[in-house]
PDB file of the backbone (N, CA, C, O) and the ligand in Angstrom, with CONECT records:
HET     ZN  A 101       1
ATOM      1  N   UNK A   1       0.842  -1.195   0.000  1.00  0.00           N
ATOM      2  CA  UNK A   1       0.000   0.000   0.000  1.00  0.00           C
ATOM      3  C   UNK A   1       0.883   1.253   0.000  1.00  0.00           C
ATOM      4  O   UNK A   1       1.811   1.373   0.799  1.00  0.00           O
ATOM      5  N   UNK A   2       0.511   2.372  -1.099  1.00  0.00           N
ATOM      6  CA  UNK A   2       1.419   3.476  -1.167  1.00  0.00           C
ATOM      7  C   UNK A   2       0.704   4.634  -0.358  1.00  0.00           C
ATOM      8  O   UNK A   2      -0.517   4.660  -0.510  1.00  0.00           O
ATOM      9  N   UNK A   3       1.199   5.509   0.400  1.00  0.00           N
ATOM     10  CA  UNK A   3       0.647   6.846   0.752  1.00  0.00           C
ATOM     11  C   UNK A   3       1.352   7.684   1.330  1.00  0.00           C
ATOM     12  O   UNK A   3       2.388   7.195   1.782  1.00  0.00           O
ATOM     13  N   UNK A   4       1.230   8.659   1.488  1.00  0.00           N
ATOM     14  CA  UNK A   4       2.098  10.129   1.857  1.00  0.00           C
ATOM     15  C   UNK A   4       2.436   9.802   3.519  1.00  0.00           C
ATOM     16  O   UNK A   4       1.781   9.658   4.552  1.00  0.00           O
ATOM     17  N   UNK A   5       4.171   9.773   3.018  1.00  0.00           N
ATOM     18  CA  UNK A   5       5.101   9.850   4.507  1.00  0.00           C
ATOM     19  C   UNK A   5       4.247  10.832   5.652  1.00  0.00           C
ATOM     20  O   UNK A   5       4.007  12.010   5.389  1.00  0.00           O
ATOM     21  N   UNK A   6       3.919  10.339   6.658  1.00  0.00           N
ATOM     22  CA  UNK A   6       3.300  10.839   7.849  1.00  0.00           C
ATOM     23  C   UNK A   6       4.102  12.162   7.817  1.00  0.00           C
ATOM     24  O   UNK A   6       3.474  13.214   7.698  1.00  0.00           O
ATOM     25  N   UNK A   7       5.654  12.176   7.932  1.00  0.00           N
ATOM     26  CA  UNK A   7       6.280  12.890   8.065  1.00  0.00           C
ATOM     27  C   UNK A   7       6.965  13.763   7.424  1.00  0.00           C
ATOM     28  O   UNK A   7       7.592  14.617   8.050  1.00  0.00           O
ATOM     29  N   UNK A   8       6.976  13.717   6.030  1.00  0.00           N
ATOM     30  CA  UNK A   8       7.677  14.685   5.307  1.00  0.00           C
ATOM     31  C   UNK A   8       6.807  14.661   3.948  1.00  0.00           C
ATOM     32  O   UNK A   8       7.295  14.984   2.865  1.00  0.00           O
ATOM     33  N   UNK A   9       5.106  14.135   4.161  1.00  0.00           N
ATOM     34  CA  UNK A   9       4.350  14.305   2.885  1.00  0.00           C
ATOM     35  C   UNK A   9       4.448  13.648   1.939  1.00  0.00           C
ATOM     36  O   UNK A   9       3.474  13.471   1.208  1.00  0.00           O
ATOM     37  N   UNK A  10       5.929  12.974   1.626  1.00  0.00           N
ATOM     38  CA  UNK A  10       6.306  12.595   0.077  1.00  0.00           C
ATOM     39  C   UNK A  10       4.918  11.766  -0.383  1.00  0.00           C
ATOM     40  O   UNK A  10       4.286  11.264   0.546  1.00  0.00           O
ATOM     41  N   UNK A  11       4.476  11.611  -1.531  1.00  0.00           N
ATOM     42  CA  UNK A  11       3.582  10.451  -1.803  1.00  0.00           C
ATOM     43  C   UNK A  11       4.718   9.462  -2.227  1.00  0.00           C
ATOM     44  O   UNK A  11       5.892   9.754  -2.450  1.00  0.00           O
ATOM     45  N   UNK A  12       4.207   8.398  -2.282  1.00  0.00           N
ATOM     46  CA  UNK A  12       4.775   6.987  -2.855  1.00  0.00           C
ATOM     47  C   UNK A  12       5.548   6.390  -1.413  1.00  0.00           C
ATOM     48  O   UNK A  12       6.514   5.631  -1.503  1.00  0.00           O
ATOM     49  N   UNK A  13       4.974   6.848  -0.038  1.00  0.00           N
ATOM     50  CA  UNK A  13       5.958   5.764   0.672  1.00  0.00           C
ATOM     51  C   UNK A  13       5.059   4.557   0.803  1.00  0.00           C
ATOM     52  O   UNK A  13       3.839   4.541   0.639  1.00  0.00           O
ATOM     53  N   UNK A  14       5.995   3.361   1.181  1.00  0.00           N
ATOM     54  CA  UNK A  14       5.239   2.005   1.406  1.00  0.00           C
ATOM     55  C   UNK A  14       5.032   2.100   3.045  1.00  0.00           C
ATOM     56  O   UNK A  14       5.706   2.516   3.987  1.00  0.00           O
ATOM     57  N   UNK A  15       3.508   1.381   2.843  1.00  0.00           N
ATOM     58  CA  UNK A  15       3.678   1.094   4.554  1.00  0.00           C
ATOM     59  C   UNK A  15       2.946  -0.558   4.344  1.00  0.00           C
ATOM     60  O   UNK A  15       2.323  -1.147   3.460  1.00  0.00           O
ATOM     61  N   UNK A  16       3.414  -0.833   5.628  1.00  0.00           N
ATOM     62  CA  UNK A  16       3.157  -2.077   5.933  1.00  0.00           C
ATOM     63  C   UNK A  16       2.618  -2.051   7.477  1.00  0.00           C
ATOM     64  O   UNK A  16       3.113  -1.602   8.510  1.00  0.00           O
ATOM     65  N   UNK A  17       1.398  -2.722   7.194  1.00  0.00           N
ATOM     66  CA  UNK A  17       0.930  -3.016   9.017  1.00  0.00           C
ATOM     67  C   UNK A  17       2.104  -4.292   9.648  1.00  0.00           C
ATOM     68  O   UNK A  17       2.608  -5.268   9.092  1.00  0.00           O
ATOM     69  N   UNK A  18       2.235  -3.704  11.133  1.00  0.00           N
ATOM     70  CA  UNK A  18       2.873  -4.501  11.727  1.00  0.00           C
ATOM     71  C   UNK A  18       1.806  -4.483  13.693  1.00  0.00           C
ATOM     72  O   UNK A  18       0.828  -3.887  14.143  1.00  0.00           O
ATOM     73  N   UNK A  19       2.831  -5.542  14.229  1.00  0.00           N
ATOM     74  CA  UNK A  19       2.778  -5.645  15.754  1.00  0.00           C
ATOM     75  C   UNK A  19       0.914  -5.750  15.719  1.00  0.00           C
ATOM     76  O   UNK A  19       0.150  -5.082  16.415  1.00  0.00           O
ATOM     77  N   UNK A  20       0.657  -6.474  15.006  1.00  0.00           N
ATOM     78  CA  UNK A  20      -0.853  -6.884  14.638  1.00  0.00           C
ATOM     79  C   UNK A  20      -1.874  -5.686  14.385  1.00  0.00           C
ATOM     80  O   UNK A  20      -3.021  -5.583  14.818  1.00  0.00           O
ATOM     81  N   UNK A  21      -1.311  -4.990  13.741  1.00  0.00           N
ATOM     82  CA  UNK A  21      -1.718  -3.438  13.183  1.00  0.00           C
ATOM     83  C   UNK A  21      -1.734  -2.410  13.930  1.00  0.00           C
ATOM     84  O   UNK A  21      -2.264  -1.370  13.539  1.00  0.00           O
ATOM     85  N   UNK A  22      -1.170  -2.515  15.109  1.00  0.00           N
ATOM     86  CA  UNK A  22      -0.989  -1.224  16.274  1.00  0.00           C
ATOM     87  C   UNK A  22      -0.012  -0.455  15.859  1.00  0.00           C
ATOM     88  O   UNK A  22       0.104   0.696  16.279  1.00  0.00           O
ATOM     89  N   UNK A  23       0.920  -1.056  14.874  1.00  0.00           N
ATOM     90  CA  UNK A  23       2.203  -0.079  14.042  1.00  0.00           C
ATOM     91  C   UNK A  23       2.127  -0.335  12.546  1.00  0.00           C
ATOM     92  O   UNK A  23       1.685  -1.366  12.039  1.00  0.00           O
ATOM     93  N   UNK A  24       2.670   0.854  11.815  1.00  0.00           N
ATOM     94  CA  UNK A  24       2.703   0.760  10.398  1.00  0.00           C
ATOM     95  C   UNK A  24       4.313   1.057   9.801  1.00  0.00           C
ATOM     96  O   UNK A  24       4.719   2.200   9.594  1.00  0.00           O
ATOM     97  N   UNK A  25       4.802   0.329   9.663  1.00  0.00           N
ATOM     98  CA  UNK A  25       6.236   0.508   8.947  1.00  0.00           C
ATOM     99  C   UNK A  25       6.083   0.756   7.847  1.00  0.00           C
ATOM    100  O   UNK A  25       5.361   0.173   7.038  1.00  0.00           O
ATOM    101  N   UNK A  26       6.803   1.729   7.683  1.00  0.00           N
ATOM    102  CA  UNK A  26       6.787   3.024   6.372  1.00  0.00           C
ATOM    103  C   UNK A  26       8.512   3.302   5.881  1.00  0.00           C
ATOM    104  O   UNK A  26       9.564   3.575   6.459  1.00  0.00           O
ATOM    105  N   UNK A  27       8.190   3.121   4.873  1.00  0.00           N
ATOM    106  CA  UNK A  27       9.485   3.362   4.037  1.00  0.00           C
ATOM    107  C   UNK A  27       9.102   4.522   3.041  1.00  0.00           C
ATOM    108  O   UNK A  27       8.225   4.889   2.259  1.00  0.00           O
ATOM    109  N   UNK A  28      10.295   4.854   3.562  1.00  0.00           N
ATOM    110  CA  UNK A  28       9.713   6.628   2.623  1.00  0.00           C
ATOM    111  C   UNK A  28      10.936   6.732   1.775  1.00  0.00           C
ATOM    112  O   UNK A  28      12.072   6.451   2.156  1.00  0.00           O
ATOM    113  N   UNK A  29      10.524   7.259   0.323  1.00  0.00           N
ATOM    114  CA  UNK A  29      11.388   7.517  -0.626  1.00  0.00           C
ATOM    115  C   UNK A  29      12.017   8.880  -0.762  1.00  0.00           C
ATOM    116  O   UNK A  29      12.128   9.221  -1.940  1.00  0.00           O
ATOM    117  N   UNK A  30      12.246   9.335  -0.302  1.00  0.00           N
ATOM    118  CA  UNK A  30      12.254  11.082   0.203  1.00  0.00           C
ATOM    119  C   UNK A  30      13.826  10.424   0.675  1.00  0.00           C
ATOM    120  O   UNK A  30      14.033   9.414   1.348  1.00  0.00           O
ATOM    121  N   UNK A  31      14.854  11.405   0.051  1.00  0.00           N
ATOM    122  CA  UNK A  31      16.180  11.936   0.587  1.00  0.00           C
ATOM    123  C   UNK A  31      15.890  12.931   1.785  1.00  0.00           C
ATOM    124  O   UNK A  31      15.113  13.872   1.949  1.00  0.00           O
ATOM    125  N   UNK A  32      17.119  12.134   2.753  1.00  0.00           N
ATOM    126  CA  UNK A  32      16.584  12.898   4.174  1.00  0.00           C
ATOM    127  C   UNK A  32      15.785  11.892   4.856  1.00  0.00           C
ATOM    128  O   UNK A  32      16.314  11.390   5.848  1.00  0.00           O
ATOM    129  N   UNK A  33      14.664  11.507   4.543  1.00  0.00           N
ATOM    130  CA  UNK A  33      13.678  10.574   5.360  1.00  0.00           C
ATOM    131  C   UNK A  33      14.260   9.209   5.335  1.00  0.00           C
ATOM    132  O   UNK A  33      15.455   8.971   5.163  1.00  0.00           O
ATOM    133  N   UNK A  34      13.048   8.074   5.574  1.00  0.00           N
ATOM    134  CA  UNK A  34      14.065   7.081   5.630  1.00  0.00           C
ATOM    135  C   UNK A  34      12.704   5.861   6.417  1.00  0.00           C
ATOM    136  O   UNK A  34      11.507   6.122   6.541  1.00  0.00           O
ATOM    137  N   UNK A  35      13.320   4.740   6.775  1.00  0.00           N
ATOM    138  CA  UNK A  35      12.075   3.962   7.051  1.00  0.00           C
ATOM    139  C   UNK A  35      11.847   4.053   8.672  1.00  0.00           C
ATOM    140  O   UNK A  35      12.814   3.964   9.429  1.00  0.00           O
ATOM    141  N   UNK A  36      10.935   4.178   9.005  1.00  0.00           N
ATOM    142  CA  UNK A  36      10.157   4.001  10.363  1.00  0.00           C
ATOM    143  C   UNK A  36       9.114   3.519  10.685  1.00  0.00           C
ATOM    144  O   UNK A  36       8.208   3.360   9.867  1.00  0.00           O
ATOM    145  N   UNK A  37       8.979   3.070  12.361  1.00  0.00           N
ATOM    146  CA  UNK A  37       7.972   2.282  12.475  1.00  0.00           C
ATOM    147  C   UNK A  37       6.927   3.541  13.158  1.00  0.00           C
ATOM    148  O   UNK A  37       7.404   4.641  12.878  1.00  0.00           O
ATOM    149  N   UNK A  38       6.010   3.621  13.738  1.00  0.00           N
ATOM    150  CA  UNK A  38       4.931   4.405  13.987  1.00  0.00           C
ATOM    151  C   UNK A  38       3.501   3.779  14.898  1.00  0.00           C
ATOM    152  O   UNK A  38       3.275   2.580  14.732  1.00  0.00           O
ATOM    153  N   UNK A  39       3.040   4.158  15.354  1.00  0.00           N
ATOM    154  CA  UNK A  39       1.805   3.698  16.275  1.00  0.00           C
ATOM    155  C   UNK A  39       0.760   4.326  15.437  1.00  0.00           C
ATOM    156  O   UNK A  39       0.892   5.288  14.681  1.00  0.00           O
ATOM    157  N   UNK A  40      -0.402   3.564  15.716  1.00  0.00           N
ATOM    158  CA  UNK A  40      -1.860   4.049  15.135  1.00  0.00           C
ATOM    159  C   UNK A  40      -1.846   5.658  15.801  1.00  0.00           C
ATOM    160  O   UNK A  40      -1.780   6.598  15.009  1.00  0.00           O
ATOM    161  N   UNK A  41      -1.916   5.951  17.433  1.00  0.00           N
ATOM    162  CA  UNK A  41      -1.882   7.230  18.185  1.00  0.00           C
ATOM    163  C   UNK A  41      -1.333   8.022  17.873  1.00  0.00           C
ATOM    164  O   UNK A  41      -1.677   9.160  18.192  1.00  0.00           O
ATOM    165  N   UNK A  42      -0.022   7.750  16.963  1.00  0.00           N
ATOM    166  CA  UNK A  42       1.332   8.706  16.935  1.00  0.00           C
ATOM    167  C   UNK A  42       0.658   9.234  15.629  1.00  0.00           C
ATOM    168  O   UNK A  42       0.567  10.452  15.475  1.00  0.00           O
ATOM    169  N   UNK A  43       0.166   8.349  14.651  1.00  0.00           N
ATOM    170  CA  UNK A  43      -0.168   9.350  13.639  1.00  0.00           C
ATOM    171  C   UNK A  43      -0.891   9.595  13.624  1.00  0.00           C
ATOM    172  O   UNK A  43      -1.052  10.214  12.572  1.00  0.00           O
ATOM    173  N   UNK A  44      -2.070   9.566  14.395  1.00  0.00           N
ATOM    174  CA  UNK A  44      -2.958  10.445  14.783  1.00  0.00           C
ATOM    175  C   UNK A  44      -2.615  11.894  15.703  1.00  0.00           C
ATOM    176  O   UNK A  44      -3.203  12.974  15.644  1.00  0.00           O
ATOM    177  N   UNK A  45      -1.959  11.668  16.185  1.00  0.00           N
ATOM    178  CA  UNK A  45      -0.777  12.743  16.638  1.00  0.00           C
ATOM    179  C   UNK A  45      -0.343  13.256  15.605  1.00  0.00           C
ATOM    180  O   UNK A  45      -0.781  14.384  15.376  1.00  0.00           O
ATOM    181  N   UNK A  46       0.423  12.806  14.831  1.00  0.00           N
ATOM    182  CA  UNK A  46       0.664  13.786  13.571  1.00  0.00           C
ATOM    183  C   UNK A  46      -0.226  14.372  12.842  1.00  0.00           C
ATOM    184  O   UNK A  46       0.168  15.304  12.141  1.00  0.00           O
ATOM    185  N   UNK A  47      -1.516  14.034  12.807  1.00  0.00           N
ATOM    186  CA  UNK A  47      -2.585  14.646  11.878  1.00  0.00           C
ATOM    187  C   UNK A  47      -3.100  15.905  12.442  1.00  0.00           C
ATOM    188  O   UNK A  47      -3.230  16.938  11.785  1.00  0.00           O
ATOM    189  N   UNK A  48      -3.361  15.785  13.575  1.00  0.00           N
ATOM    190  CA  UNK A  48      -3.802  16.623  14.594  1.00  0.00           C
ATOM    191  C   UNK A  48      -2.697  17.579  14.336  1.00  0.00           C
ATOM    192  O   UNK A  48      -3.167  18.636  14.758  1.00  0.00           O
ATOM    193  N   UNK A  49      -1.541  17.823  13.905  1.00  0.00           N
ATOM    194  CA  UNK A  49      -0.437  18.215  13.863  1.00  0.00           C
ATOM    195  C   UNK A  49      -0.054  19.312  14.815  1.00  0.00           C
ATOM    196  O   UNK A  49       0.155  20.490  14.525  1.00  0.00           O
ATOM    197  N   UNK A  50       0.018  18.631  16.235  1.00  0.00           N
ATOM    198  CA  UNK A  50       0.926  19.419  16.861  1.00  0.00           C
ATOM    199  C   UNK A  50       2.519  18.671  17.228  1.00  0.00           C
ATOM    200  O   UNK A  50       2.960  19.052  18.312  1.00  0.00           O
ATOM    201  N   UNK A  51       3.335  17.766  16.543  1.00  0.00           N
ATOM    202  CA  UNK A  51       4.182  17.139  16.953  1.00  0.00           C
ATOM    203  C   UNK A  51       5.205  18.028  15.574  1.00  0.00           C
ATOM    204  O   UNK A  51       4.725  18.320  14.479  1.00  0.00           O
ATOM    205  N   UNK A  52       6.658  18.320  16.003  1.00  0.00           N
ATOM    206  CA  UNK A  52       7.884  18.759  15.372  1.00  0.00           C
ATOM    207  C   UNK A  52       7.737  17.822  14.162  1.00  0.00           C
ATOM    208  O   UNK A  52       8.371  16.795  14.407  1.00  0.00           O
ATOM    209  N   UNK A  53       7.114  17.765  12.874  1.00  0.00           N
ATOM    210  CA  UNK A  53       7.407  17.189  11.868  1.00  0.00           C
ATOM    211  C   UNK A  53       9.176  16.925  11.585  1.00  0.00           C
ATOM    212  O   UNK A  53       9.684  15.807  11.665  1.00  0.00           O
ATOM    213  N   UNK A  54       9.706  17.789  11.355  1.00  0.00           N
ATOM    214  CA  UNK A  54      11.109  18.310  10.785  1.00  0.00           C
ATOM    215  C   UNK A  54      12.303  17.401  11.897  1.00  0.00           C
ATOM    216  O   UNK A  54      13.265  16.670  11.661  1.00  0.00           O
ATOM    217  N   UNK A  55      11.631  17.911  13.200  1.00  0.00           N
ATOM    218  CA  UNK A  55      12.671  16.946  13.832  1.00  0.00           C
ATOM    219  C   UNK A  55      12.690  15.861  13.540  1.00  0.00           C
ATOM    220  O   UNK A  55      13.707  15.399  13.022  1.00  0.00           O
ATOM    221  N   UNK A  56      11.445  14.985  13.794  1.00  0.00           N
ATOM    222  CA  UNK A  56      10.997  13.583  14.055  1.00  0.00           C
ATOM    223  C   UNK A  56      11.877  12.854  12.237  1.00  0.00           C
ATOM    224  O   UNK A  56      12.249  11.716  11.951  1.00  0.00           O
ATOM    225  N   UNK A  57      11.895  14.051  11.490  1.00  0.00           N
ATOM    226  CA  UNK A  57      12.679  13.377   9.601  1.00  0.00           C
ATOM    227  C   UNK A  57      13.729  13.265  10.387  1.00  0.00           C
ATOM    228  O   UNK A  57      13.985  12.072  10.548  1.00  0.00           O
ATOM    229  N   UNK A  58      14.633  14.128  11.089  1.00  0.00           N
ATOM    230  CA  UNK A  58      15.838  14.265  11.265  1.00  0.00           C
ATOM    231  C   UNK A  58      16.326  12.865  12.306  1.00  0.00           C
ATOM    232  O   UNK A  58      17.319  12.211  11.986  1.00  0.00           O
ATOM    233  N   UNK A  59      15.679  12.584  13.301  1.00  0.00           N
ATOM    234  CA  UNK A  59      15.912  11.156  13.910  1.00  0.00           C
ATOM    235  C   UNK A  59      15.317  10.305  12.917  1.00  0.00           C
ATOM    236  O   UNK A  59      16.049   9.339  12.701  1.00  0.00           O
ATOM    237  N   UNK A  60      14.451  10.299  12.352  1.00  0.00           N
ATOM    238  CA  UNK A  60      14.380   8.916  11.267  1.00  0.00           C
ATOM    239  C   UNK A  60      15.702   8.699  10.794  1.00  0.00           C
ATOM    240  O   UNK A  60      16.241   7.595  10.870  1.00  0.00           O
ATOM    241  N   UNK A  61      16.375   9.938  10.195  1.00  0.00           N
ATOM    242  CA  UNK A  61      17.739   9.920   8.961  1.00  0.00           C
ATOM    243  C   UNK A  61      18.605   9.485  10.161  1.00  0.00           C
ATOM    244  O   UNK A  61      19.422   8.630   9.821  1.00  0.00           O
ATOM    245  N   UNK A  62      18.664   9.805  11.405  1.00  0.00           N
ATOM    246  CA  UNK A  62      19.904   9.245  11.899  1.00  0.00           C
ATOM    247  C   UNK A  62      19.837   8.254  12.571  1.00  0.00           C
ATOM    248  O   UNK A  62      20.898   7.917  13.097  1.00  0.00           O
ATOM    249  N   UNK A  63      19.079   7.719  12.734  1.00  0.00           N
ATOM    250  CA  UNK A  63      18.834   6.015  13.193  1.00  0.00           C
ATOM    251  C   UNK A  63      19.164   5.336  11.909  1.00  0.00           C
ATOM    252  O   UNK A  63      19.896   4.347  11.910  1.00  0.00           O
ATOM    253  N   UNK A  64      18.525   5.952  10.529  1.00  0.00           N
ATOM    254  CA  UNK A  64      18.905   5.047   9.763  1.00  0.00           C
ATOM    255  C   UNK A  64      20.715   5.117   9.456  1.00  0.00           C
ATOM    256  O   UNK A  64      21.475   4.213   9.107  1.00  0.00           O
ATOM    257  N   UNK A  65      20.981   6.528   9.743  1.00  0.00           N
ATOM    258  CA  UNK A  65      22.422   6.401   9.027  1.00  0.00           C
ATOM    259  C   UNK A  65      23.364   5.073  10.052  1.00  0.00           C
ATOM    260  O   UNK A  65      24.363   4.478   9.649  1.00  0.00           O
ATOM    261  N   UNK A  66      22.721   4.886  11.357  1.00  0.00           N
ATOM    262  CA  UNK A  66      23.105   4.090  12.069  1.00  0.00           C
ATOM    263  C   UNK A  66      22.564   2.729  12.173  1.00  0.00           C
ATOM    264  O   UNK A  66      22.833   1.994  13.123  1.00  0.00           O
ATOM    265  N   UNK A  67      21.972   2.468  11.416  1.00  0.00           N
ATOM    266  CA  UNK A  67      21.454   1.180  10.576  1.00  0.00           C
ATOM    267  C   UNK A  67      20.344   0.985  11.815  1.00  0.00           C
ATOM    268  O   UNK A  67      20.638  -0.084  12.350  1.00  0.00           O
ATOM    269  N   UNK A  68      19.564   1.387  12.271  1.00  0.00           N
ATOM    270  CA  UNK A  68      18.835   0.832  13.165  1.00  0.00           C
ATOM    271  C   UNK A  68      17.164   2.349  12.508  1.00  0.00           C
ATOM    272  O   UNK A  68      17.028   3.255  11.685  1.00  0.00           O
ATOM    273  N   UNK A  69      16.482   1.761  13.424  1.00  0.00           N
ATOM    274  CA  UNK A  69      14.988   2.211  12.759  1.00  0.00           C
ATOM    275  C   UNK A  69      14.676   2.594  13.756  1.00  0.00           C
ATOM    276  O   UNK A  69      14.851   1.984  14.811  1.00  0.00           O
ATOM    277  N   UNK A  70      13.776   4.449  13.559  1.00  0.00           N
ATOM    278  CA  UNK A  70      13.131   4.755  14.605  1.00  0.00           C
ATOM    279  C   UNK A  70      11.325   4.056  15.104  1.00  0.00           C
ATOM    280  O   UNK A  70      10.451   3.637  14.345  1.00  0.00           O
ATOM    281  N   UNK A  71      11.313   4.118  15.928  1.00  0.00           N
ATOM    282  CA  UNK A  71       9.801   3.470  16.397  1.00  0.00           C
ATOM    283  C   UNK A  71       9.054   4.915  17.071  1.00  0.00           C
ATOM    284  O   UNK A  71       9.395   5.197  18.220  1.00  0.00           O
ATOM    285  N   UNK A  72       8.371   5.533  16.598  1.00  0.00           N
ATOM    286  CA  UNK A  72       7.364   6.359  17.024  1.00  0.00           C
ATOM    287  C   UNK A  72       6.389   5.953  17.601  1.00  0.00           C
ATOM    288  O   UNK A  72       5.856   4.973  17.079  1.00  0.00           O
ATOM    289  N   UNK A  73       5.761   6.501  18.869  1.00  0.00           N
ATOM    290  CA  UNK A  73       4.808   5.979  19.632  1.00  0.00           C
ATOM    291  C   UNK A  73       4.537   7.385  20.774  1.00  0.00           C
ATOM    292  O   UNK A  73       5.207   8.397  20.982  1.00  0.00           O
ATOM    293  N   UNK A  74       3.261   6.891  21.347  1.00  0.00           N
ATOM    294  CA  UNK A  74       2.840   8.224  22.143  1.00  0.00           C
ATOM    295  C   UNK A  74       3.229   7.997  23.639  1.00  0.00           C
ATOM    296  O   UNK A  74       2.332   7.284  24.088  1.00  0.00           O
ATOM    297  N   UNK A  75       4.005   8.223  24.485  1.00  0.00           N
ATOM    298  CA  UNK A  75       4.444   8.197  25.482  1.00  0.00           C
ATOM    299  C   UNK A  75       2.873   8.067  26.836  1.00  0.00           C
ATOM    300  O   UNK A  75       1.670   8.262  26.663  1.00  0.00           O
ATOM    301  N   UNK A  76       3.395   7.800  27.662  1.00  0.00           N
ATOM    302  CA  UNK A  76       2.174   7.786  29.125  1.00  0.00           C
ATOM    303  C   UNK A  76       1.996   9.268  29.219  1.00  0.00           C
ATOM    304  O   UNK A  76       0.854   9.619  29.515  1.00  0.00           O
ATOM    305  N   UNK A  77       3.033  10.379  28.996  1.00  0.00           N
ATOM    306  CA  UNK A  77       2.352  12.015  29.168  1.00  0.00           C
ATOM    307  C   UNK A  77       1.839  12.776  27.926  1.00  0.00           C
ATOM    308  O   UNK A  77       1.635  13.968  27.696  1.00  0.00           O
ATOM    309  N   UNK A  78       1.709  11.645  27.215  1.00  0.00           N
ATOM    310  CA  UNK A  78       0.834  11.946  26.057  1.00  0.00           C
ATOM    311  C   UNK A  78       1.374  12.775  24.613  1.00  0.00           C
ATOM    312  O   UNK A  78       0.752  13.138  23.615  1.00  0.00           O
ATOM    313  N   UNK A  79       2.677  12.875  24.965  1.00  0.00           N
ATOM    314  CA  UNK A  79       3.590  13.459  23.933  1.00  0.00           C
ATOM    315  C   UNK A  79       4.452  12.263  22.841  1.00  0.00           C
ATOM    316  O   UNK A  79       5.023  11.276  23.304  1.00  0.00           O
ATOM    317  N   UNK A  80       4.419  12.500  21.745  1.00  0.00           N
ATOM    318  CA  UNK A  80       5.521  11.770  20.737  1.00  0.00           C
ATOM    319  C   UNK A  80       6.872  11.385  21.904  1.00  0.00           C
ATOM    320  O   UNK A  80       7.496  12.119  22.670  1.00  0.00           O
ATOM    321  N   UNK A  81       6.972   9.846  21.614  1.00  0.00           N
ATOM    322  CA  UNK A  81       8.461   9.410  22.230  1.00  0.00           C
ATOM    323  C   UNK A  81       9.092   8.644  20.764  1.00  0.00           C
ATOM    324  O   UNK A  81       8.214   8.315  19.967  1.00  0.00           O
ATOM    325  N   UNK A  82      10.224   8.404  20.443  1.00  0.00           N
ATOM    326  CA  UNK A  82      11.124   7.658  19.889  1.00  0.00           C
ATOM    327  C   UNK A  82      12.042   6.874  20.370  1.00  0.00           C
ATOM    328  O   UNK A  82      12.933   7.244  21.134  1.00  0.00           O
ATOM    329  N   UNK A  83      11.874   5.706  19.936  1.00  0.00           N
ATOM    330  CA  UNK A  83      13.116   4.670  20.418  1.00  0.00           C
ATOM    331  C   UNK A  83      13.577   3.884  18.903  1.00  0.00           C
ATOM    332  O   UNK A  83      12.915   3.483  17.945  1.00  0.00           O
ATOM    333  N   UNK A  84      15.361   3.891  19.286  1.00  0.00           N
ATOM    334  CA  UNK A  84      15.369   3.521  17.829  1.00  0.00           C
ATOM    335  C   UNK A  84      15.746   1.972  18.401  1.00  0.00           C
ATOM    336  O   UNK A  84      16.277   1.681  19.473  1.00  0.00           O
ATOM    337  N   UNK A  85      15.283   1.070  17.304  1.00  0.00           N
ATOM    338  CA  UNK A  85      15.186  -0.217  17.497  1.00  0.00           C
ATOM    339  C   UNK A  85      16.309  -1.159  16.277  1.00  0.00           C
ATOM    340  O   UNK A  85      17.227  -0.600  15.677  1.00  0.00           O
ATOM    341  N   UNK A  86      16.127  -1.944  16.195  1.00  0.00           N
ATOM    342  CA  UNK A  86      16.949  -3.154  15.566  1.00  0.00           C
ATOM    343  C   UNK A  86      16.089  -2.765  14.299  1.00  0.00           C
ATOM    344  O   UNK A  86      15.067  -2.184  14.663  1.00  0.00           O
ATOM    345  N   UNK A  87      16.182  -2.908  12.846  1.00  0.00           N
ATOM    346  CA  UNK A  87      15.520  -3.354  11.317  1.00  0.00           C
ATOM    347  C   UNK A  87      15.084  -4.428  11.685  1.00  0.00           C
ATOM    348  O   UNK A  87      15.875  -5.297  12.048  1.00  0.00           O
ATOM    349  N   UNK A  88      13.899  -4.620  11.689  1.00  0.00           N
ATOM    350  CA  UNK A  88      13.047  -5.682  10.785  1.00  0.00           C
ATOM    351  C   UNK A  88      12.974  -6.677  10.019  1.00  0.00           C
ATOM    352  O   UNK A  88      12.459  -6.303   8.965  1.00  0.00           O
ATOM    353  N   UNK A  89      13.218  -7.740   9.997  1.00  0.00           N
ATOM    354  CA  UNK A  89      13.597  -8.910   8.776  1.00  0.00           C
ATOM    355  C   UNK A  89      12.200  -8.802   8.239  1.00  0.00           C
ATOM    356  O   UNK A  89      11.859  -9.477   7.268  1.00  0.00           O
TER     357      UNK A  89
HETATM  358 ZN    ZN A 101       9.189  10.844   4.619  1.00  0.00          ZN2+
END
């Protein structure tokens, strides 16, 4: 399934449901961006758009430059958290 990076708009990223659809792994074709995982909440958080778009590209790009993947999710105080995790087989 193709649709516009949560985070930097591009159209054409892939997402894939994961963690039995509570996350969507998204691979975004956008230089700069990069693949991440995401929570149903978080991008609903992003729509609502009060979360740092610009930052949240900038830790995607550097988890990936460090071969590992950010995981977006909504923290217990109700704000965007990131943890970068292991890639995905
Ligand atoms: Zn993107």
């Amino acid at each position: 399934m193709e649709l516009k990076c949560f985070l930097c708009n591009t159209v054409g990223a892939v997402c894939e449901s994961a963690d039995h659809g509570n996350r969507q792994r998204i691979t975004c074709v956008a230089p700069g961006c990069g693949n991440y995982v995401i929570t149903s909440g978080a991008i609903q958080r992003l729509e609502e758009g009060g979360p740092n778009k610009e930052v949240l590209v900038e830790l995607v790009r550097l988890a990936n430059e460090r071969t590992g993947v950010l995981d977006i999710s909504v923290a217990s105080d109700g704000l965007l958290q990131t943890t970068e995790i292991l890639p995905m087989a």
